[in-house]
N, C-alpha and C positions, 0 to 999 in steps of 0.2 A: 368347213371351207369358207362359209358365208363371211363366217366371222374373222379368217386371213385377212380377206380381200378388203372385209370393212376398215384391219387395221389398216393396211398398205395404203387404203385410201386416204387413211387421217397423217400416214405418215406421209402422203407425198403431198399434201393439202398443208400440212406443217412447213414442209420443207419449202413449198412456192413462196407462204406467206414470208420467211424469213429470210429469201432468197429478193423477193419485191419489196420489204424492209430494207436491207442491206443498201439496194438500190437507192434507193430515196433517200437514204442514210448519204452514201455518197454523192447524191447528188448534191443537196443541202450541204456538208461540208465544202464540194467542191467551191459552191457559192458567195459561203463566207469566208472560206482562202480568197476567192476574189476579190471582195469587197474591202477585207483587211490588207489586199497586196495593194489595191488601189489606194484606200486612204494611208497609207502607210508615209508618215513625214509629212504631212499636207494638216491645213489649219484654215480654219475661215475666220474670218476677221471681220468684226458686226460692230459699227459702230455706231452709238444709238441717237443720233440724228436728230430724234424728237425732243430727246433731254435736251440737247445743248439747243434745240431751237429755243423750247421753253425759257431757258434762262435767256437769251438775247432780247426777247418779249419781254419779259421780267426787269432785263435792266434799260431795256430801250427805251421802254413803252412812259415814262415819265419825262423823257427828251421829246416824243412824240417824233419816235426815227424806226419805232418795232417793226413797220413793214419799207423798210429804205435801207436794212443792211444786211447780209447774208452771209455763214459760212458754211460752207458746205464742206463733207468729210465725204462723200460719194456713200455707194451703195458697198454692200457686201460682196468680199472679195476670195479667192478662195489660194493661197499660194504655197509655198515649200515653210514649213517652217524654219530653216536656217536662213533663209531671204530676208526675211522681216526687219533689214536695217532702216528701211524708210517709211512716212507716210506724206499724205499728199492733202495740199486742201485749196479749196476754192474761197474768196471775200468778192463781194461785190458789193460795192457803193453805187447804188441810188439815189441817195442824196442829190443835193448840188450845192450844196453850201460847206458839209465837211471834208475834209481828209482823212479817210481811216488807216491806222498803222499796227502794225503789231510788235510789241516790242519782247523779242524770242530772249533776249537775257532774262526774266521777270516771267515767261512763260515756263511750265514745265510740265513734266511728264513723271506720273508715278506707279515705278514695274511691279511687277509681280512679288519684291521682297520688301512693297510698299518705300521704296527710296525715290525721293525724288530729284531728278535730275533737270536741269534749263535743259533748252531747245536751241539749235542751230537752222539756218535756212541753209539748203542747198544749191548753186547757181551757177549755170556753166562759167560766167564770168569769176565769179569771184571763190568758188569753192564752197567750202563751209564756210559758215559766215554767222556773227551774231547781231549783223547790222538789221537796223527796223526798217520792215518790210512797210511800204505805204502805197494804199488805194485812193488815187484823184478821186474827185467826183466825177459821177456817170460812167465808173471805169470797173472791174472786176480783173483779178489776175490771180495762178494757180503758182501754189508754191510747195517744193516736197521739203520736207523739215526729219530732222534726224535728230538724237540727243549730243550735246556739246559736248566736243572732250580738247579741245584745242588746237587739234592737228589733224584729223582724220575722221573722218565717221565711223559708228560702233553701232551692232545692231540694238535695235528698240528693246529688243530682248535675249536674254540669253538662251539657245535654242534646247539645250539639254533641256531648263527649269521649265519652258513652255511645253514642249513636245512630252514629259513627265506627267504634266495636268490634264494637256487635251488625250493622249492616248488612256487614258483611265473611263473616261466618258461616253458613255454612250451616245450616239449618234442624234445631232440636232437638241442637243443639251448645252446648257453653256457650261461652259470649264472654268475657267477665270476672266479676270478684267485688268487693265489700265486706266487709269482716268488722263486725260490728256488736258490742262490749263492752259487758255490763255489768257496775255496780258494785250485788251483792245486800249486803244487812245482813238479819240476824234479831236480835230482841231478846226475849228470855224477857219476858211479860208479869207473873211475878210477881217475878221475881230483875233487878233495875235492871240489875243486873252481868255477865249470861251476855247477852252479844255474841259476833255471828261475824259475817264478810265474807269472799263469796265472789264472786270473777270469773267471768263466764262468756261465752263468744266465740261466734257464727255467722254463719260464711258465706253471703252472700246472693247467689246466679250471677243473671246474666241472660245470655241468650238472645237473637235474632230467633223469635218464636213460628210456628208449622208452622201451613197452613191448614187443618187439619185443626180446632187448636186455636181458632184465630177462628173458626170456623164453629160449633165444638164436637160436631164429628163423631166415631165413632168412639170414644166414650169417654172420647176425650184432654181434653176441657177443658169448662167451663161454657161458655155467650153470652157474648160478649163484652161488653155492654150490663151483665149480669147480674154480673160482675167488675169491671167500672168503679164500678159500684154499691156493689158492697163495699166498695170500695177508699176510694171517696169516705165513707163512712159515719162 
């Protein structure tokens, strides 16, 4: 009889374990249904800010202009990947003696099937446009830029070929990249004559972004809503 009750015991000690298994089993799944229903179509976008600094130092710094000009591509962003037709950037001249321009015919952008395409500026006034964008001295202004196709804007990437790369990745991994070129000019404002053009390249990674990130937990990232926002601005 001893030895019934010892089995009964092992069998219902079996059956808990695999019973509080199961559990945790669903729990855990349940988790990662979330976390893939969340990142599901969604991409970050990391642009690396310190390369393209470095070359502006690199080509400036012989002008004696490396801390007088600035382009910024913002922080990382987190949005739908079929949105991705535009991106946006900041120049600020410091200066007070040049004019900085950027001349988007001569600028481009090279996707993910390494082709490279020129740049368009986008402007409520003028639409697309491949006219050069230019920065007064002591002046800074924000411009969103798309690739040129003549008539309309077309997104930066094609959403299948990106969302292909970043869904394969493991989370906070980078996936692939873009390098984005531009073509800078400065022009002395008082001497017609003293021109310079300077190239400057940055890497743009994208991701599948961590749910940490959509949530914006942790530190890791804005709201998402709050980024979208941006983005669209």
């Amino acid at each position: 009889m001893a030895s019934f009750d010892f089995l009964i015991l092992i069998v219902y000690i079996t059956l808990m374990v695999y019973v509080l298994y199961r559990a945790r089993q669903s729990v855990l799944d349940e988790r990662v249904s979330r976390r893939e229903e969340a990142r599901a179509g969604k991409v970050m976008v990391v642009p690396q800010q310190d390369i393209l600094n470095a070359e502006l130092v690199r080509q400036l710094e012989p002008l004696n202009l490396s801390d007088r000009i600035q382009i910024d591509l913002g922080g990382s962003i987190i949005t739908e990947g079929d949105r991705l037709d535009r991106l946006s950037l900041s120049i600020q001249n410091r200066t007070s003696t040049y004019a900085v321009f950027i001349k988007w015919s001569e600028s481009t952008l090279t996707d993910l099937r390494s082709q490279s395409r020129s740049l368009a500026r986008i402007s409520p006034n003028e639409g697309l446009s491949q006219n050069i964008s230019m920065v007064p001295p002591q002046q800074q202004f924000r411009e969103s830029l798309t690739v040129w196709t003549g008539d309309r804007p077309l997104p930066l990437l094609e959403p299948v070929a990106l969302m292909s790369k970043v869904d394969k990745t493991p989370e906070g991994e980078k996936a692939c990249a873009i390098v984005l070129s531009l073509s800078v000019g400065l022009k002395a404002v008082s001497n017609s004559q003293a021109k310079h053009f300077i190239a400057v390249s940055c890497p743009i990674e994208f991701r599948a972004p961590s749910l940490d990130e959509i949530n914006g937990g942790g530190g890791k990232g804005a709201d998402l809503q709050a980024l979208l926002q941006a983005l669209n601005r």
